[in-house]
Structure formats: structure tokens, C-alpha cells
C-alpha positions as CSV (number, residue, x, y, z in Angstrom):
1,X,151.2,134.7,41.2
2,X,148.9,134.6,38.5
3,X,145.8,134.0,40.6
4,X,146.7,136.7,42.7
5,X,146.3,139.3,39.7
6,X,143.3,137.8,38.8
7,X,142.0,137.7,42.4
8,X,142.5,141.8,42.5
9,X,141.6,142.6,38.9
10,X,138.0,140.7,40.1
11,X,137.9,142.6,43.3
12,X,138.5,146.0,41.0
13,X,135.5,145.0,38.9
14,X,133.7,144.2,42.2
15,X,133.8,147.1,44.4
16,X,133.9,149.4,40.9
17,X,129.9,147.9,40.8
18,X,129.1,148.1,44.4
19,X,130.0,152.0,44.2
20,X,128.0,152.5,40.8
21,X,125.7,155.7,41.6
22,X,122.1,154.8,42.4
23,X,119.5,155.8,39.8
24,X,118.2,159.2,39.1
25,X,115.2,160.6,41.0
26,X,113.6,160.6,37.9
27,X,114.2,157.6,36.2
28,X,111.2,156.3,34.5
29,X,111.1,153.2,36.4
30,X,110.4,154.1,39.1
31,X,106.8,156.0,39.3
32,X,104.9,157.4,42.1
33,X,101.7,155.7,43.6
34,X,99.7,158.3,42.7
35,X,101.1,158.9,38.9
36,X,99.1,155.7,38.0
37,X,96.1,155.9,36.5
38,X,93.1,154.7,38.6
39,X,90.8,152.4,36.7
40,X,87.3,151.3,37.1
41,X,85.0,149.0,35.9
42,X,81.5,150.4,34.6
43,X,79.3,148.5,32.5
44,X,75.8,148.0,31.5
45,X,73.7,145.0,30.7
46,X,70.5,144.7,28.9
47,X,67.5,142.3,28.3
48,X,67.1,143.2,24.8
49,X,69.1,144.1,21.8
50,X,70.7,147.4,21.0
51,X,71.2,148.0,24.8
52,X,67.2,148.4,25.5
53,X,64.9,146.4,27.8
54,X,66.1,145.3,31.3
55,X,69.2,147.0,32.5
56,X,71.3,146.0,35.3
57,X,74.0,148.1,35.7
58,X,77.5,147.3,37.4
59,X,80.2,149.8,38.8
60,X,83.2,148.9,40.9
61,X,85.5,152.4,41.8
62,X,88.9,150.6,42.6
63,X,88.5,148.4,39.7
64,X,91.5,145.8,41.2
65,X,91.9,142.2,39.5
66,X,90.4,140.1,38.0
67,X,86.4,138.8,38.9
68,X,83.3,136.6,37.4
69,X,79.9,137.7,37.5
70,X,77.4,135.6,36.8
71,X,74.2,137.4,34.6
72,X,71.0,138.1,37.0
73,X,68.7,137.0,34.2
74,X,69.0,136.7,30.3
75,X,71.1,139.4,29.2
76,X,70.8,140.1,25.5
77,X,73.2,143.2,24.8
78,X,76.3,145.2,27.1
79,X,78.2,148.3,26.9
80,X,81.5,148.8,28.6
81,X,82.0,152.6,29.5
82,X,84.6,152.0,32.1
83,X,88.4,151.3,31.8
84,X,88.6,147.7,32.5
85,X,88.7,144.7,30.4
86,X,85.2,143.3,30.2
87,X,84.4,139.9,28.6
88,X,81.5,138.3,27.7
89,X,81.3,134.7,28.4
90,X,78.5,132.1,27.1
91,X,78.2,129.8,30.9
92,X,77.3,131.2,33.9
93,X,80.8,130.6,35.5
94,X,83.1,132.5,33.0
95,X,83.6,129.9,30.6
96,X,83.0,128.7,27.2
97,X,82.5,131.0,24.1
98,X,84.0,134.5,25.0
99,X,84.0,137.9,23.3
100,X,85.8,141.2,24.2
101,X,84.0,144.6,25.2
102,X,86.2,147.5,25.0
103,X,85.2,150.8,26.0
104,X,84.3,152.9,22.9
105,X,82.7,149.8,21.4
106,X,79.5,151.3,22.1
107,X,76.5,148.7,22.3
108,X,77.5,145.1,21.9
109,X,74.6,142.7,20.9
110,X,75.6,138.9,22.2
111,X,73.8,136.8,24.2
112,X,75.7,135.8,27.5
113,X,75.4,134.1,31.0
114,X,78.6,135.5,32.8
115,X,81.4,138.7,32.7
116,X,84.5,138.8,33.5
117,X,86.2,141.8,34.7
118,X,89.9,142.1,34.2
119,X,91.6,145.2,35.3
């Protein structure tokens, strides 16, 4: 006799969660697709210091993941006016010493041989 009252107090408890009311149209959780902010990655590198010399510039609209670029030729200076993470690396394949460019930095002077865009 005892298990049977524990038996329906559990299925009480049971189908009391299974009816719990879904949550609210606008709960906070859940977001639209088209609420979220669209990033992008936008930045500029240059041969010489204080953003001057060679540019090469770089701009990728979706701005989705995470990518390496290896530096055309000797870069000297960068400035990040997008919305992604951009980091400086000192090898060509995204490794080594590392520094982080965030937009508003304005010109960064570092010598570097790969970025990595993280968005």
C-alpha cells in the first residue's frame, strides 16, 4: 500500500510538469533571426607605421567564424574598423606571439605575418 501512494503522488508531480504552460512569446530566450546583430569584419593593413605605406585592405560582409589570413607582404601597422575580433599573430599560420585589435583602437603599430578573424 505504501508504494502505491508513492506511485500516484509521482505520477501527480509528473503529469503536473508535462501540463506546465509553454513560455511566453516574449521571453528573452528566445530571439528572432533577424533581432541579431549582423557583424563584419573590416580591417586594414599597412607597410609602414602609423597606418601609412602599403595598404591592403580586407572586408568580409557575413563576417561568420573564425579564419587565418596569412599577410601578402610585411605588414608594419593594422586598424580594425569592423565588428569582429581581429588578432595579430607573429607566423604566417596564426601562431606564435599574438595581440588583440579591437575596433576603436585606432592604428595599431606591431609587426605581424598572419590575422585571425574571429566573429
Amino acid at each position: 500500500m505504501h508504494t502505491k501512494q508513492i506511485l500516484a503522488i509521482f505520477s501527480l508531480f509528473t503529469s503536473m510538469a508535462l501540463a506546465a504552460p509553454a513560455g511566453e512569446v516574449g521571453d528573452v530566450s528566445a530571439r528572432d533571426v533577424g533581432d541579431l546583430e549582423k557583424r563584419s569584419a573590416n580591417f586594414n593593413m599597412y607597410g609602414g607605421d602609423g597606418c601609412t605605406g602599403q595598404v591592403h585592405g580586407y572586408f568580409h560582409a557575413d563576417g561568420t567564424g573564425y579564419r587565418c589570413y596569412p599577410v601578402p607582404a610585411g605588414k608594419r601597422s593594422i586598424h580594425n574598423v569592423g565588428s569582429c575580433n581581429v588578432q595579430t599573430w607573429s607566423g604566417t599560420n596564426c601562431q606564435g606571439s599574438s595581440a588583440v585589435v579591437t575596433q576603436g583602437d585606432g592604428c595599431r603599430n606591431i609587426l605581424y605575418g598572419s590575422v585571425s578573424v574571429n566573429c
